[in-house]
TINUDREN-680090 format. One record per residue (C-alpha): residue number from 1; residue in one letter; x, y, z. Coordinates in steps of 0.5 Angstrom, whole numbers, padded with zeros to 4 digits. Layout:
N
[NUM, A, [X, Y, Z]]
...
***
This chain:
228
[1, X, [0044, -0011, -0027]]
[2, X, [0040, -0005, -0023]]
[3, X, [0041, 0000, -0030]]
[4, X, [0038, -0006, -0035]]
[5, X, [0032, -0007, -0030]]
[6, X, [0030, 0000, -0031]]
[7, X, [0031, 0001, -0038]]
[8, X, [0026, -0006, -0038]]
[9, X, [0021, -0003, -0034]]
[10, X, [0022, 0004, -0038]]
[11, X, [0021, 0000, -0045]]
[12, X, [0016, -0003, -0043]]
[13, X, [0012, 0003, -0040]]
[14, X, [0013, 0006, -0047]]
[15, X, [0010, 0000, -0051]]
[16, X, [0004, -0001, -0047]]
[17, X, [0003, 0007, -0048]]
[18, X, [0004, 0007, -0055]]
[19, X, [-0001, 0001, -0054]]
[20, X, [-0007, 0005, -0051]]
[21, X, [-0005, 0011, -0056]]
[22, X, [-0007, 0006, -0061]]
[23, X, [-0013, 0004, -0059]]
[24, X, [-0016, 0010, -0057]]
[25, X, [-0014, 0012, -0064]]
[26, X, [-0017, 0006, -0067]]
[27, X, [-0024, 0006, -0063]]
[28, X, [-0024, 0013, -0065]]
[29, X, [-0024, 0012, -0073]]
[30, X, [-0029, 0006, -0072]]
[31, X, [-0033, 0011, -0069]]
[32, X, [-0033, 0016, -0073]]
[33, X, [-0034, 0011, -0079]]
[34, X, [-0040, 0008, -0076]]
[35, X, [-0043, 0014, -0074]]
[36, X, [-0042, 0016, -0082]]
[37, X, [-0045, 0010, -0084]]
[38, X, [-0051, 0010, -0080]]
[39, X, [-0052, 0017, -0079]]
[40, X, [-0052, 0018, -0072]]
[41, X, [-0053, 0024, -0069]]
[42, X, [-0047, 0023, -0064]]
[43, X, [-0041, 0019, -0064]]
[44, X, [-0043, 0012, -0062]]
[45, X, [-0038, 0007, -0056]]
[46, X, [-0033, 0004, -0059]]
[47, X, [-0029, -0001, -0055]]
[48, X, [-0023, -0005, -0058]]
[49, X, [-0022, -0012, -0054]]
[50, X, [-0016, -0016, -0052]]
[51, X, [-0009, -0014, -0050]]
[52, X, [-0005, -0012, -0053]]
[53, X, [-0008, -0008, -0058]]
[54, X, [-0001, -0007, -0062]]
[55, X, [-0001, -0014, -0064]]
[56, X, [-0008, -0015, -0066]]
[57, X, [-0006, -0009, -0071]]
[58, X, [0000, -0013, -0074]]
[59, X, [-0005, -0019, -0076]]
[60, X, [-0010, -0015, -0078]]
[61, X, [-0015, -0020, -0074]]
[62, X, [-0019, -0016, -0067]]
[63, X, [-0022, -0022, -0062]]
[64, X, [-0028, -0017, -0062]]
[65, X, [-0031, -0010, -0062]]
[66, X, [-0037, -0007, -0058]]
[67, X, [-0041, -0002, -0061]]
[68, X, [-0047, 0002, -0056]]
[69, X, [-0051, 0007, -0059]]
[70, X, [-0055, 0011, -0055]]
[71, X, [-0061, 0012, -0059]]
[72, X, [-0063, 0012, -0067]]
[73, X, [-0070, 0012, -0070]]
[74, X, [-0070, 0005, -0075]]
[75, X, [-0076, 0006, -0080]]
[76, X, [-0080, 0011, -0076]]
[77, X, [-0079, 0007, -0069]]
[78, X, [-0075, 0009, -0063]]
[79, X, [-0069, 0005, -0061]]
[80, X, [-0065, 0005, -0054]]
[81, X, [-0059, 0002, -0052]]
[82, X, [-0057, -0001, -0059]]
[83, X, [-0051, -0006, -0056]]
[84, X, [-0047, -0010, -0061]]
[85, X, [-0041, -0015, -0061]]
[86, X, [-0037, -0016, -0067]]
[87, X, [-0032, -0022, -0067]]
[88, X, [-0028, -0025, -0072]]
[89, X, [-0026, -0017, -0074]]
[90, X, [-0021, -0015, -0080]]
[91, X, [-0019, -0009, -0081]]
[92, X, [-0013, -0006, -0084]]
[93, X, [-0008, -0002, -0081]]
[94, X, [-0009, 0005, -0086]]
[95, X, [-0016, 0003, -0084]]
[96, X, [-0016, 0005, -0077]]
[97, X, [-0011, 0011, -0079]]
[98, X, [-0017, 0014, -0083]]
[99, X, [-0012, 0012, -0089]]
[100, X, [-0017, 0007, -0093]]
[101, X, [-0024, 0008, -0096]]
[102, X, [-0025, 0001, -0093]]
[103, X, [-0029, -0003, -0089]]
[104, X, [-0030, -0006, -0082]]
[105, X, [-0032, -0013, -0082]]
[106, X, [-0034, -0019, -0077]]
[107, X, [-0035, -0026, -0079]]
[108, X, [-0041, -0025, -0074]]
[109, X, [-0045, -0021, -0069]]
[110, X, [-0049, -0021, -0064]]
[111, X, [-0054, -0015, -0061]]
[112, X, [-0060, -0012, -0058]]
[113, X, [-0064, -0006, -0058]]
[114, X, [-0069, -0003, -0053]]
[115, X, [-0076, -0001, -0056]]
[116, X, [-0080, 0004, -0051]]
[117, X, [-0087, 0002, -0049]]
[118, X, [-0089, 0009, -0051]]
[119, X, [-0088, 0005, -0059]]
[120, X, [-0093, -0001, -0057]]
[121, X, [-0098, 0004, -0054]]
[122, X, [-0097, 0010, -0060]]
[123, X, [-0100, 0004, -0065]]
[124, X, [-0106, 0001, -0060]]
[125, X, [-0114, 0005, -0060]]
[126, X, [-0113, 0012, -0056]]
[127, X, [-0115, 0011, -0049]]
[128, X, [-0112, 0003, -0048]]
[129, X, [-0105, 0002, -0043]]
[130, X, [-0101, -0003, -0043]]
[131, X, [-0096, -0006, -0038]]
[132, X, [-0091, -0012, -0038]]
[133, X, [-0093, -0018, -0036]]
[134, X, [-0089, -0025, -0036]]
[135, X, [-0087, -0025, -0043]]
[136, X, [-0094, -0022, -0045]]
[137, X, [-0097, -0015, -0045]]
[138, X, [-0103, -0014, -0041]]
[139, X, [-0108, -0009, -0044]]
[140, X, [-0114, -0005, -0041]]
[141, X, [-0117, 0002, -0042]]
[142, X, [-0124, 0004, -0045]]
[143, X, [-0125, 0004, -0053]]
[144, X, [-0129, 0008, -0057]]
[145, X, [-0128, 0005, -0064]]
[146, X, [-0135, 0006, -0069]]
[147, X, [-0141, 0004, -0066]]
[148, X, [-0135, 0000, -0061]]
[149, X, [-0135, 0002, -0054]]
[150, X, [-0133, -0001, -0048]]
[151, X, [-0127, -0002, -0043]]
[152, X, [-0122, -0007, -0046]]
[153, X, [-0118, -0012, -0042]]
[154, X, [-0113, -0017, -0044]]
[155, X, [-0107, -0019, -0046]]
[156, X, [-0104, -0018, -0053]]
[157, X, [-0097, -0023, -0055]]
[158, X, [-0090, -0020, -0059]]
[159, X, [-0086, -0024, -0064]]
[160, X, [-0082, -0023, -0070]]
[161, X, [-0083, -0023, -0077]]
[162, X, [-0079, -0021, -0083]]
[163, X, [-0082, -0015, -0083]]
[164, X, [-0080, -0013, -0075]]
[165, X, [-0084, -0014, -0068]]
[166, X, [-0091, -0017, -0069]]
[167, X, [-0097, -0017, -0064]]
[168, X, [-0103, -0020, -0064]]
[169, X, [-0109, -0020, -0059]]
[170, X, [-0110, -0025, -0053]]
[171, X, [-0115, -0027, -0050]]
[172, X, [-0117, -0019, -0051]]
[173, X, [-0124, -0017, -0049]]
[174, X, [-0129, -0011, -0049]]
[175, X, [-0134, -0010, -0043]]
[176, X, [-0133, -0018, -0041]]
[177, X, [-0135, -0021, -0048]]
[178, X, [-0129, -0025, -0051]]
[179, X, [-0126, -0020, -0059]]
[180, X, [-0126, -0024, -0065]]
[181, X, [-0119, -0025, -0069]]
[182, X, [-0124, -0023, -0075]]
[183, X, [-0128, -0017, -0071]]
[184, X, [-0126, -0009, -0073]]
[185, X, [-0124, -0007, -0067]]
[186, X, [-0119, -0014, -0066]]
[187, X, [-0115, -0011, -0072]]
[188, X, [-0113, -0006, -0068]]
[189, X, [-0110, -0010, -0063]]
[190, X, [-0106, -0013, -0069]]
[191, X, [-0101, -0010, -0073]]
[192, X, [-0092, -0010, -0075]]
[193, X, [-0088, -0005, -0071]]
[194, X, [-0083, -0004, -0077]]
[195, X, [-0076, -0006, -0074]]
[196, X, [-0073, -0012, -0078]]
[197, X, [-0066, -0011, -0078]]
[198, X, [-0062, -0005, -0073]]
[199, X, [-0057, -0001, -0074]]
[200, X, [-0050, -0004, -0076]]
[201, X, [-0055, -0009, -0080]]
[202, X, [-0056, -0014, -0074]]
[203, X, [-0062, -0018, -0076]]
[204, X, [-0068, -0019, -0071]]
[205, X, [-0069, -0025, -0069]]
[206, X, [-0072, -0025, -0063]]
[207, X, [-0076, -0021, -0057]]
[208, X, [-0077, -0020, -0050]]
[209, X, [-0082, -0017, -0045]]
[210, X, [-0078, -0013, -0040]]
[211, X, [-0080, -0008, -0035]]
[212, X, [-0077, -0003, -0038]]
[213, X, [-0079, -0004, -0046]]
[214, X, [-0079, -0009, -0051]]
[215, X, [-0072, -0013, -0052]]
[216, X, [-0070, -0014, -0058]]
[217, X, [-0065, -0020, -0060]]
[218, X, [-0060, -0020, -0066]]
[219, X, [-0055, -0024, -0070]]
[220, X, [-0051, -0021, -0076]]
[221, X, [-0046, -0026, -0081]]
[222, X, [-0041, -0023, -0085]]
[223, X, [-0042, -0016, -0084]]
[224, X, [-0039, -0010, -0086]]
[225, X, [-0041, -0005, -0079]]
[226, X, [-0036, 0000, -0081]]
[227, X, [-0035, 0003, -0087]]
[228, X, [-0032, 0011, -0090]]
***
């Protein structure tokens, strides 16, 4: 009894190893994968959920998988903390071997990505601040734009369009007097961050104002995020 109980416990030793020895080579080909499809300069975090892994492998169905890339540039714009977790995961086995030319494939995706204010605050006349507020922006700083001049105060909103983060003047005001959404210098308080979609093909669908930057929210159906 005693020499069965010790094989029982050395077997199962050997299957959990070989479970995390292939679970560090599967995260580790969809890193790689990942980082190739989206030209990252470094690897991004790949973490393989559920255990135990091997069994996932024989369906060839993961419960889920998290990405985080540290930092990319999407359209010009800056990101931080691009954090991804994909459910309803398919890959083939040959695949996370680095045998198949393949794709890594979600039925859905959710994410977020941090835009720094130095984005925001790089695209505002020369001379203006901003700081987080509620869920708003406050502005302030002295203006010189044209025969404009004067110490600007307000606060300016964020959104999301189809084509990325929009903001827009309000309450904004120069020397106490209210701007004018039609006025030249209002324009300059109304522009589009370019940032539709985030790497891994998540789609913006929401932001956040936050101490530490813009919060960006993303969804993705059906995607193929890694690819050969």
């Amino acid at each position: 009894m005693r020499k069965f109980l010790v094989a029982l416990v050395i077997l199962v030793v050997v299957l959990v190893a070989l479970d995390r020895a292939g679970l560090y080579i599967a995260q580790r080909e969809i890193s790689t994968r990942v980082k190739s499809a989206y030209d990252l300069s470094e690897r991004p975090g790949v973490s393989i959920k559920g255990f135990p892994f091997l069994t996932q492998v024989a369906s060839g169905h993961y419960q889920r998988i998290d990405v985080t890339i540290r930092s990319d540039r999407t359209d010009g714009v800056q990101l931080q903390n691009i954090d991804a977790i994909f459910t309803g995961v398919h890959a083939s086995l040959s695949l996370l071997l680095g045998q198949d030319a393949g794709s890594v494939t979600a039925s859905r995706a959710t994410g977020s990505a941090l835009v720094p204010y130095s984005q925001v605050r790089s695209r505002l006349p020369h001379g203006v601040t901003i700081a987080p507020d509620g869920s708003v922006l406050n502005v302030a700083g002295t203006v010189s734009y044209g025969p404009v001049h004067g110490t600007v105060s307000g606060t300016v909103r964020l959104g999301v369009s189809s084509g990325g983060i929009t903001v827009t003047p309000q309450r904004v005001s120069i020397d106490g007097k209210p701007l004018t959404l039609a006025g030249a210098l209002a324009s300059q308080f109304t522009f589009t961050i370019p940032v539709g979609t985030l790497p891994l093909h998540l789609r913006v669908t929401g932001v956040q104002v936050t101490s530490g930057g813009v919060l960006i929210d993303a969804t993705a159906r059906n995607v193929a995020f890694a690819t050969a």
